[in-house]
N, C-alpha and C positions, 0 to 999 in steps of 0.2 A: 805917659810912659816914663818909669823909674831912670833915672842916668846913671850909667854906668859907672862906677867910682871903684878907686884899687881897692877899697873897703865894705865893698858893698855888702856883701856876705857877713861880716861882722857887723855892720851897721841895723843890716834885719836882725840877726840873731839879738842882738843887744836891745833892741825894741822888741822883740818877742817875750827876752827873757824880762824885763822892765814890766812890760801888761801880765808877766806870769805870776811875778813877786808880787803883784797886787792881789791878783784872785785867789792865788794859795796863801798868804795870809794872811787877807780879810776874812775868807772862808773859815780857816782854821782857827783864829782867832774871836770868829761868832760862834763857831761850835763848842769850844770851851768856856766862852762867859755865859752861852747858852744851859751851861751844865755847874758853874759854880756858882750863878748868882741866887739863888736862891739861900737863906739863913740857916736853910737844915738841908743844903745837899748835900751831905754826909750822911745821910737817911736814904738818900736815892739814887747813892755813887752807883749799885750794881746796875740801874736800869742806864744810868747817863757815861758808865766806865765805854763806852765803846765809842762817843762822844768825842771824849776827852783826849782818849788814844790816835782817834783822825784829826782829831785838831792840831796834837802836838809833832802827828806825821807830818801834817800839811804848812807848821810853822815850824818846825824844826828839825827836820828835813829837807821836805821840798824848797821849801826856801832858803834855806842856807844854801842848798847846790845852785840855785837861780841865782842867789845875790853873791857868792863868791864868782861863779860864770859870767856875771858883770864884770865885776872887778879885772878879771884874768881880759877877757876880750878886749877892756879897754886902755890896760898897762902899756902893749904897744905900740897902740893906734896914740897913746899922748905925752911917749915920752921922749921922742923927736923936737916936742915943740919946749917941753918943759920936763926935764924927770923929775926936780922936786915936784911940782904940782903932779906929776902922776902916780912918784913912788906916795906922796903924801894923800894923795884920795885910796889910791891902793891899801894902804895902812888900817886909814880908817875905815874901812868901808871892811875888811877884814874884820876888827874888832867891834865893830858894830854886830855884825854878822853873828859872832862867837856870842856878845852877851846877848841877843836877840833868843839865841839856840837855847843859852842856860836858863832863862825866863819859862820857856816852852819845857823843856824839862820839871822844873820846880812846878806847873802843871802836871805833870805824870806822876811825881811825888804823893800827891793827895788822892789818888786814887785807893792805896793800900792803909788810909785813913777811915775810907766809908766801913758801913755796915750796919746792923738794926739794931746799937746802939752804943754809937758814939760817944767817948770817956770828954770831961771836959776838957782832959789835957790834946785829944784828938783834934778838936774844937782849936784850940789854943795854935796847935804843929800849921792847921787848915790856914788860919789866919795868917799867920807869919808865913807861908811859901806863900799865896795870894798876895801879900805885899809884895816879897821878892820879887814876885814875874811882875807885877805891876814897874816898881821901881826898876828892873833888868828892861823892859820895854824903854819906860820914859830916857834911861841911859843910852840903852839903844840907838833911840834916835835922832839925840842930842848928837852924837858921836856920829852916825849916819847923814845926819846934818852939815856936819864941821866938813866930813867927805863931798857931801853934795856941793860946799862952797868951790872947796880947791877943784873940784871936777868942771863944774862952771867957769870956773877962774881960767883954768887948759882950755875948754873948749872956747871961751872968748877969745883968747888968744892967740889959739890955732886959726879960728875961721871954720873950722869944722860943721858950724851949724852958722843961722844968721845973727849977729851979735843981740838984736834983743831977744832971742829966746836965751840965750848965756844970763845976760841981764835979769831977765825974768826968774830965773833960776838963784840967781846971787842975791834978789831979796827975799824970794820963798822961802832956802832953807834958814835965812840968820832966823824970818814968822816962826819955823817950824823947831829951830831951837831954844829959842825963848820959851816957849808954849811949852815945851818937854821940859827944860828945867825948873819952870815954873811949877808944872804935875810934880813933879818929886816932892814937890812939898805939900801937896795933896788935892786930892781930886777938884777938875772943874772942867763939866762941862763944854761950857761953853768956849774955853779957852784950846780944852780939845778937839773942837772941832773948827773953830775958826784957823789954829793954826795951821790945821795939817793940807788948807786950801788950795791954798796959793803953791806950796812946794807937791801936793799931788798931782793939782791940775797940772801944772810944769812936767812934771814927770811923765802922765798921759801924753803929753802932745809932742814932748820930746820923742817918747816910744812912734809913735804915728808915722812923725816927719821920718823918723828914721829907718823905719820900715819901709814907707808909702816913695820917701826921696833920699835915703842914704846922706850920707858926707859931702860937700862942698868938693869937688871934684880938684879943681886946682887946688888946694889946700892940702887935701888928701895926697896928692900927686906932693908936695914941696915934703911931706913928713917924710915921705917915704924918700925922695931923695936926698933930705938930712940924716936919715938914720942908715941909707948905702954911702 
C-alpha cells in the first residue's frame, strides 16, 4: 500500500511523466534515424516524410511538454530545501529542453530537401542539419545532465527519496555527460551506450519508486513547513 505523502500526486505525475519522456523519445527519435540513415534517403523522403513528421511530433513536442512538466512539478517540491539547487536544475533542465526541441526541428527541415533528384547542394543542406540535430542532442544532454546533478544534489539533501538512489544518480549523470561531450566530437558507439546506463537505469527506477512509493513522508512534511 502506497503512503500517503503531502506530495503524493506530484510524486506519481513526475514518475509518469519521467517513463513518458522515455517512450516518446526513444520512439520518435527510432523513427527518424529509421528514415535518414540511409545515404540516399533524399530519394525516399516522400515514402519516409510521414516518418519523420511523428518522430519530430513525438520529440519535439511531446517531449518538451513532458520534460518542461518535470521541471514545473518539481521547482516547488525543492525549493524549501534549497532554491539555488532547484532554480538551478530548473534552468537547466529548461534549456536542455529548448536545444533537445531545435535538434528535432532541424529534422523537419530535410524533409523539403527529398525528392527524385536530389541536387548535390541538397545532399550537402541534408548533411549539415543531420549534424546539427546530432550535436543539438549530445548538447542536450550534457546540459540535461549538469540538471540531473543539482536535481540529485536537492533530493539528497531533502531526504525526499533514499540517499543512495540520490547518490546513484550523482554518478550516472557526470557517465552521462562525459559520454555527450565526448560524441560532439564524434561518433561512438559504444561510449553512447555505455554512457546513457547508469543515468537511465536511475531515472527508471526513480520514476517506479515514485509512483509505486511517493516522497519520504517526514521530509515532505518539514518542506512544506519550511516553505509556510
Amino acid at each position: 500500500m502506497a503512503r500517503t505523502t503531502p506530495h503524493r500526486l506530484s510524486a506519481a505525475l513526475f514518475g509518469t511523466f519521467f517513463i513518458l519522456t522515455f517512450v516518446s523519445y526513444g520512439i520518435g527519435l527510432g523513427l527518424i534515424d529509421a528514415a535518414v540513415t540511409d545515404a540516399d534517403f533524399l530519394l525516399h523522403m516522400a515514402e519516409n516524410e510521414s516518418r519523420i513528421v511523428i518522430g519530430v511530433i513525438l520529440t519535439g513536442l511531446v517531449h518538451t511538454v513532458l520534460n518542461i512538466g518535470l521541471a514545473v512539478i518539481m521547482l516547488p517540491i525543492l525549493k524549501p530545501f534549497s532554491e539555488r539547487l532547484a532554480f538551478g536544475y530548473f534552468s537547466a533542465a529548461i534549456a536542455a529542453t529548448v536545444i533537445l526541441a531545435v535538434g528535432a526541428l532541424l529534422s523537419l527541415m530535410l524533409s523539403p530537401l527529398g525528392g527524385e533528384a536530389p541536387s548535390p547542394q541538397d545532399y550537402a543542406a541534408a548533411s549539415a542539419l543531420k549534424a546539427g540535430g546530432v550535436a543539438a542532442y549530445h548538447l542536450g544532454m550534457a546540459l540535461w545532465s549538469v540538471g540531473g546533478v543539482l536535481f540529485c544534489a536537492a533530493l539528497f539533501q531533502s531526504r525526499l527519496v533514499p540517499r543512495w538512489m540520490s547518490v546513484w544518480g550523482m554518478i550516472g549523470y557526470p557517465v552521462l555527460l562525459a559520454g555527450s561531450i565526448y560524441q560532439l566530437f564524434g561518433p561512438d558507439e559504444l561510449v553512447a551506450t555505455v554512457s546513457v546506463i547508469p543515468g537511465g537505469v536511475f531515472e527508471i527506477t526513480l520514476s517506479l519508486w515514485l509512483i509505486v512509493r511517493g516522497f519520504n513522508n517526514s521530509a515532505a512534511r518539514s518542506g512544506l513547513s519550511d516553505s509556510g
